[in-house]
C-alpha positions in Angstrom: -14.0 -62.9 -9.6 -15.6 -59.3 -10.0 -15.0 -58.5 -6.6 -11.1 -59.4 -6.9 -11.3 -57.4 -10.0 -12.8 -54.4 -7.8 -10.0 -54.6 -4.7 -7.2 -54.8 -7.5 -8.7 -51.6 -9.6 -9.5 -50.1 -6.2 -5.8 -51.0 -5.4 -4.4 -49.1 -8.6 -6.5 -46.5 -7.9 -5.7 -45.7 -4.4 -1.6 -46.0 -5.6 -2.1 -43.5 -8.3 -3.8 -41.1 -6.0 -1.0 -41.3 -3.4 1.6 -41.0 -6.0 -0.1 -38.4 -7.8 -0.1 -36.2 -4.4 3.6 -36.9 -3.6 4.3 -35.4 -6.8 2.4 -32.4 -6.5 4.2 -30.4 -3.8 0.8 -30.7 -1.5 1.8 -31.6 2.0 0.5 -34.6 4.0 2.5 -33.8 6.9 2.6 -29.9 7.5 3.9 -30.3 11.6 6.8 -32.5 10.5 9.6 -31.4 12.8 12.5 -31.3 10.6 12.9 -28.8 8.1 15.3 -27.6 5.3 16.3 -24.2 4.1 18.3 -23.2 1.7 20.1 -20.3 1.0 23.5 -19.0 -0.3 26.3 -17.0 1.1 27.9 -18.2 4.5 29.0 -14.6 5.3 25.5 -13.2 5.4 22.3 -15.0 4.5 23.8 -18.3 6.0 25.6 -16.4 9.3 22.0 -14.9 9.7 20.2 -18.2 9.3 22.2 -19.4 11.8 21.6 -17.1 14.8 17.7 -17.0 13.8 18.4 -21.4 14.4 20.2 -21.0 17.6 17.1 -18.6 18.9 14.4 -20.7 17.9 15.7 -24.0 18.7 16.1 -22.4 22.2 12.5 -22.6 22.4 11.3 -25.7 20.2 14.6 -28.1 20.9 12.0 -30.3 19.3 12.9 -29.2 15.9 15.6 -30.1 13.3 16.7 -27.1 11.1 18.5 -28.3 8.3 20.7 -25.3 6.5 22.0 -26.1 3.1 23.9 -23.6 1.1 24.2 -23.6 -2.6 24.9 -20.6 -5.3 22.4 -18.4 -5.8 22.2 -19.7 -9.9 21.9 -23.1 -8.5 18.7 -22.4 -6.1 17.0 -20.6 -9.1 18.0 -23.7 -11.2 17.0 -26.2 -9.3 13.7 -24.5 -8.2 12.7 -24.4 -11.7 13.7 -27.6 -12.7 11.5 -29.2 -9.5 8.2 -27.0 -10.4 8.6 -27.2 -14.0 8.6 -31.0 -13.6 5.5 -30.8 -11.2 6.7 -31.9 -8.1 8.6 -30.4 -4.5 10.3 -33.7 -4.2 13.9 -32.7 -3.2 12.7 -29.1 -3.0 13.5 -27.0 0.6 10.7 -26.0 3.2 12.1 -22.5 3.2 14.1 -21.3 0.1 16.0 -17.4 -0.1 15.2 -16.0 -3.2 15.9 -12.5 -4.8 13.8 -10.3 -4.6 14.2 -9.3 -8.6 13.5 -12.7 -9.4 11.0 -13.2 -6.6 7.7 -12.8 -9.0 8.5 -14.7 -12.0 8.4 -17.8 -9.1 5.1 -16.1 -7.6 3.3 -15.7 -11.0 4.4 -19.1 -12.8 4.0 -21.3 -9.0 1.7 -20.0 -6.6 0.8 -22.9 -5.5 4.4 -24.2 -4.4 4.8 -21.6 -1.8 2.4 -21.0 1.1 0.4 -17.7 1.6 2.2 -16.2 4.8 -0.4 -13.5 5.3 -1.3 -15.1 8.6 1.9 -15.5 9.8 3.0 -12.1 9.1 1.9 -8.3 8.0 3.7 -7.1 5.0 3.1 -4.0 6.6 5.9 -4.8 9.3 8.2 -4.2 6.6 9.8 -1.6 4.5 7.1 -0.6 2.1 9.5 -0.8 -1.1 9.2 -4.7 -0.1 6.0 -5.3 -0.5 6.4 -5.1 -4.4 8.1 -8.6 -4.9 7.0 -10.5 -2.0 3.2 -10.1 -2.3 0.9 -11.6 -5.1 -2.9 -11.1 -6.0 -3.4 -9.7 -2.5 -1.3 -12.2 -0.4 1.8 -12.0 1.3 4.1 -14.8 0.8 7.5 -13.7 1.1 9.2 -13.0 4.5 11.1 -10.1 3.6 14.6 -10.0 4.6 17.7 -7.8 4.1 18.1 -4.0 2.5 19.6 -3.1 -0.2 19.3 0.4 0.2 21.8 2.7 -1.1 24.2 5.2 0.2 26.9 7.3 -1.6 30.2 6.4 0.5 32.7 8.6 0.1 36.1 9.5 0.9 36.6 13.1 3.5 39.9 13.6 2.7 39.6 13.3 -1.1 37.1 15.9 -0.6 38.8 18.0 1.4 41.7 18.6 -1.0 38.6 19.2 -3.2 37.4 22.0 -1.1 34.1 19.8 -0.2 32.7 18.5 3.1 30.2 15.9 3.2 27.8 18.9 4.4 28.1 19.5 0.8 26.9 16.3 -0.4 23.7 16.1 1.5 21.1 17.2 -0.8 22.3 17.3 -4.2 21.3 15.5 -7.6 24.0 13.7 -10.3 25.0 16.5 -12.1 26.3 18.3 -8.6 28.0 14.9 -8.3 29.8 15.3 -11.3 30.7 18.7 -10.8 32.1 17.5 -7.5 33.8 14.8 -9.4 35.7 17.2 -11.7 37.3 18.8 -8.7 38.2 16.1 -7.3 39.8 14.5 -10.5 41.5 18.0 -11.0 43.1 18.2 -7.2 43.9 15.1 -6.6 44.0 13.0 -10.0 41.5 10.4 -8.2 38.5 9.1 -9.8 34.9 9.8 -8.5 34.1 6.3 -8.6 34.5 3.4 -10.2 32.1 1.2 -12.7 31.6 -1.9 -14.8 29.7 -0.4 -18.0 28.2 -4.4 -18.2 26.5 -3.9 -14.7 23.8 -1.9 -14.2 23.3 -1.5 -10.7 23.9 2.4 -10.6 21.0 2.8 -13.1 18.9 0.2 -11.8 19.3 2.7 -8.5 18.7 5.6 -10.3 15.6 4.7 -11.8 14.1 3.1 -8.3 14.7 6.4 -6.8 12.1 7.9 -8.8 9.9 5.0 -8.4 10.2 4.2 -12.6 11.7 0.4 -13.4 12.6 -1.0 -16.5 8.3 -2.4 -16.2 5.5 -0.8 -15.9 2.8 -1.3 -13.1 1.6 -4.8 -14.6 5.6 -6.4 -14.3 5.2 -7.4 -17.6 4.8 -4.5 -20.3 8.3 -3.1 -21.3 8.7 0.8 -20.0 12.0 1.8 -22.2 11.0 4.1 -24.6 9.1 7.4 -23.3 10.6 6.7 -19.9 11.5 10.2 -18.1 13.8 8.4 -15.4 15.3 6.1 -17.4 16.3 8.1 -20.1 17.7 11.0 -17.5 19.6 8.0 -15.8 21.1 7.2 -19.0 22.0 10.4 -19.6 24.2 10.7 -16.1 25.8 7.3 -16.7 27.1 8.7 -20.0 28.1 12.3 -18.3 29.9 10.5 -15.8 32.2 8.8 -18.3 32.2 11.9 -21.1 33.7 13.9 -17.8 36.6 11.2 -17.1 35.9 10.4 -13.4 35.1 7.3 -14.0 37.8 4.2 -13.3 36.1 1.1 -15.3 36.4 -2.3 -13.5 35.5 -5.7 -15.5 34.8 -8.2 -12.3 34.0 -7.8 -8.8 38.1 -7.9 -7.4 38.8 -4.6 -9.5 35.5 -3.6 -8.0 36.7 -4.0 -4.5 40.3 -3.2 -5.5 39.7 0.5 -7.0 38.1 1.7 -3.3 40.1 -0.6 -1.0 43.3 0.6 -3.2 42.3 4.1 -2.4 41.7 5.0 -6.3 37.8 6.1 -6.3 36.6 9.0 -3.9 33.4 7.6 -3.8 31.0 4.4 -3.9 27.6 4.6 -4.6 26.0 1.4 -3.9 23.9 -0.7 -1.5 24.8 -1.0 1.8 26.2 -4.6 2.2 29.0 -3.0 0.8 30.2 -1.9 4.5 32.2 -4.7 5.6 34.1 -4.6 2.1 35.0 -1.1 2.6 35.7 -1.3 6.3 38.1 -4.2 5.0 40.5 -1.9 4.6 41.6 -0.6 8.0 44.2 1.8 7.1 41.3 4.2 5.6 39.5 4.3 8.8 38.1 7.8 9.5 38.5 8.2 5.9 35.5 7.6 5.1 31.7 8.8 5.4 28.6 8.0 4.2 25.5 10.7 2.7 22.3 10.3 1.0 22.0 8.9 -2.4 22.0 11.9 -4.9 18.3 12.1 -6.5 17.9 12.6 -10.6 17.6 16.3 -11.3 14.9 16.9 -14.0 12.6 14.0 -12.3 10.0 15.4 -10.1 9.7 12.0 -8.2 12.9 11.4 -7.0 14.3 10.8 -3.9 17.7 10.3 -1.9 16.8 6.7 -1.2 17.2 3.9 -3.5 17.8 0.0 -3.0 20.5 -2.5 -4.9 19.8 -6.3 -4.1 18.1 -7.3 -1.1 16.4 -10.8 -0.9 13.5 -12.0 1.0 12.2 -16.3 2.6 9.5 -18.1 1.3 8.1 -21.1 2.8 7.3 -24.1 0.2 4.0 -25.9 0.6 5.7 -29.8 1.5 5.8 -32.0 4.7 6.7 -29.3 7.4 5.0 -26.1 5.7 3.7 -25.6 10.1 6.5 -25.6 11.0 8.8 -23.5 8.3 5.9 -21.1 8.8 6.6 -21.1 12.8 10.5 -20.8 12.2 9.7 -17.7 10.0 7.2 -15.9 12.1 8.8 -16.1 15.2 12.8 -15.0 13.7 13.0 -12.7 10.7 9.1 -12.2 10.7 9.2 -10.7 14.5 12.5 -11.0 16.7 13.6 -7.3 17.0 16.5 -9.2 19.3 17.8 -10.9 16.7 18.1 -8.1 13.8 20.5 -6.2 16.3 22.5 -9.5 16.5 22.5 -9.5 12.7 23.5 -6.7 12.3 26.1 -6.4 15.3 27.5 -10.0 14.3 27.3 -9.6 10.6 26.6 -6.1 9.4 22.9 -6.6 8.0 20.0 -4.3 7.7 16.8 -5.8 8.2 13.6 -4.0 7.0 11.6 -5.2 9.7 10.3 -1.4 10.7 10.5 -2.3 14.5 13.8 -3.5 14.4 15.5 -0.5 12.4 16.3 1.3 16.0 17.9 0.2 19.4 21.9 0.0 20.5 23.1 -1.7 17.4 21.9 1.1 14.6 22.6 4.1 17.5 26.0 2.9 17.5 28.8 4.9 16.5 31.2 3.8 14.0 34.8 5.3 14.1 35.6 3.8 10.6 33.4 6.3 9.5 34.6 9.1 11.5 32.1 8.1 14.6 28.9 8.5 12.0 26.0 6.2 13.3 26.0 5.0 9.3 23.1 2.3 10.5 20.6 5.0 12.0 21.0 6.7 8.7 20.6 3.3 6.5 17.6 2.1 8.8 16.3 6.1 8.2 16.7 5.9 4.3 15.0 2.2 3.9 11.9 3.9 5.2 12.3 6.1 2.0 12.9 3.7 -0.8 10.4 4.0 -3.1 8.1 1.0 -3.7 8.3 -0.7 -8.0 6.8 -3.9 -9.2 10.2 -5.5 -10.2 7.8 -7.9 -12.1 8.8 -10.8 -14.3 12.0 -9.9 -16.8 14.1 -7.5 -14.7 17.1 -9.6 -16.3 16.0 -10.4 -19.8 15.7 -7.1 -19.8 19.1 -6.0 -18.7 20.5 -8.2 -20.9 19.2 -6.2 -24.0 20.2 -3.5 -21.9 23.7 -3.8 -21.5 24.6 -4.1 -25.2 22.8 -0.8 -25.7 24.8 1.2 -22.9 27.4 0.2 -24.7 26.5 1.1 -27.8 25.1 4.6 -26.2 28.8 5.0 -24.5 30.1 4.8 -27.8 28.1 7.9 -29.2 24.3 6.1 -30.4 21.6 8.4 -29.9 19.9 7.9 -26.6 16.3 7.9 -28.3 17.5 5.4 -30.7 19.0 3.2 -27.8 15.6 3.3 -26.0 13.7 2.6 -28.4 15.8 -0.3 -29.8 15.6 -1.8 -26.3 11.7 -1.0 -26.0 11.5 -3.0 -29.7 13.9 -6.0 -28.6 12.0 -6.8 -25.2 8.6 -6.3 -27.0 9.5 -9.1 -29.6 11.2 -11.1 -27.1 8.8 -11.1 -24.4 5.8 -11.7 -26.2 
């Protein structure tokens, strides 16, 4: 009878054990041949994984390479709601995540993604990216696309102006409001066009300087008594206080104000290409220069970065094998970057894939400028910032006080408020 009594508790034991590791995200079968990524939008990130899935299959036919594609709120929802619960069940081998949100993941589940530092070198990337893909000295993220920034603008707005885009190489906001005003005053077009809830511009701004919304940690507020932030401000505001601004209030008056020929320029990252280029009746209207730097900061640059995202590979059954996927396409295959960005207009930050025929290549949209040489040249200038963990909690406090700092509230007063509010909120 105590023996039975011992197999049975034995039994329970052994079932608990099992159970217990299926639920938490360790894998019991890493060289499991089919794997699942998920990412979202088929234009880009999805178009990309599938020419990376067509190269590597090429070689390991052995493999299944699930895609699945879901909003980018649904992937950060249903990531959170898997590791919060304690379990990968469900969960992806290989998941896209931005790379503004790509910390709070590192920090609060380390153990749910696997350290790729021996798959890839973080050096083999744009530095800037080594901010939100790395953690406590490993490299876990693959880094992917750039978001770096460009001021597009329009040659024969200019023009009528008295302005070349010679004259637009080297110069900081104010110049660009200046040029603005002529603009505005010879040709009644706007300088550009902005939604006052979206912050990109002065997200940009302060990057260039190599200041965020953090400090160094990612987790102590930097509002108040920040230089770059507070000059940023200051150029948003100028921008609208001198009327060349055309206010948008979603993303189709966004696209409509340039594509409608409204705005003389765009300031913004460059997967905004293929929108502009959208309109062909503007072709050789166009041009691209540097990103004009903040003035009265020291640090800044003509580089900057908007967006940009970056793979991480999930510690369940067919971690090997997500690893292998990763390593051998957007970790390594120069080949494949120029097919991206021939097929699809994307701009890796791979450092040894930023030359060859597809970024030497001419485009006559933009009045036969090699835009691509010049993107790949300014993602080597992007300045590096812990994006850290509440870039968007953040903004939110944000936004309400740009508005309120549009409408005439003392910029010092709007700083600090927002340096109080994340202080109490992100205690």
């Amino acid at each position: 009878m105590k023996k039975m009594m011992f197999l049975l508790l034995a039994t329970v034991f052994m079932l608990s054990a099992c159970s217990s590791n299926s639920g938490s995200g360790a894998s019991s079968d890493p060289a499991k041949k089919e794997i699942t990524v998920w990412a979202w939008d088929p234009n880009f990130n999805i178009a990309a994984l599938n020419l990376a899935k067509e190269r590597y299959m090429a070689k390991h036919p052995d493999v299944k390479i699930n895609i699945v594609e879901n909003a980018q709120a649904d992937i950060v929802q249903k990531l959170n709601t898997g590791l919060n619960s304690g379990t990968t069940k469900g969960l992806p081998n290989i998941v896209l995540i931005e790379d503004y949100r790509s910390q709070n993941f590192l920090q609060a589940y380390p153990d749910a993604f696997r350290d790729m530092s021996d798959s890839i070198k973080g050096t083999d990337f744009a530095d800037y990216k080594a901010g939100p893909t790395s953690y406590n000295g490993k490299q876990y993220g693959v880094p992917f696309d750039s978001g770096v920034t460009g001021m597009y603008v329009r040659t024969d707005y200019l023009k009528e102006a008295g302005y070349t885009p010679e004259d637009m190489q080297d110069i900081d906001w104010d110049k660009f409001i200046e040029i603005g005003k002529a603009v505005k005053a010879k040709t009644g077009k706007d300088m550009l066009t902005q939604d006052p809830n979206d912050l990109g511009l002065i997200r940009a701004m302060i990057q260039s300087a190599g200041s965020w919304y953090l400090k160094e940690d990612g987790k102590t507020p930097n509002i108040a008594g920040n230089a770059a932030l507070k000059e940023a401000m200051e150029n948003y505001k100028a921008m609208f206080d001198a009327n060349i601004v055309k206010t948008n209030s979603d993303w189709s008056q966004f696209l409509a104000a340039f594509n409608s020929g409204a705005v003389a320029s765009v300031p913004t990252g460059n997967w905004i290409t293929p929108s502009i280029k959208a309109e062909a009746s503007q072709s050789g209207k166009w041009a691209v220069v540097p990103f004009p730097k903040l003035k009265n900061t020291p640090n800044s640059v003509h580089a900057s970065n908007i967006g940009g995202s970056s793979w991480y590979v999930m510690n369940v059954d067919g971690q090997d094998t997500a690893a292998d996927f990763m390593k051998e396409t957007f970790g390594s295959d120069k080949e494949l970057y120029q097919d991206m960005l021939n097929k699809i207009g994307i701009i890796g930050t791979l450092k040894s894939a930023s030359s060859g025929s597809a970024y030497d290549k001419a485009d006559e949209f933009f009045g036969g400028q090699k835009i691509y040489a010049d993107f790949a040249k300014w993602t080597t200038e992007v300045p590096n910032v812990n994006y850290g963990l509440h870039t968007y909690a953040i903004e939110d406090i944000m936004t309400v006080e740009v508005q309120n700092y549009l409408a005439g509230k003392d910029i010092d007063s709007v700083l600090n408020d927002v340096q109080a509010q994340a202080e109490a909120q992100l205690k």
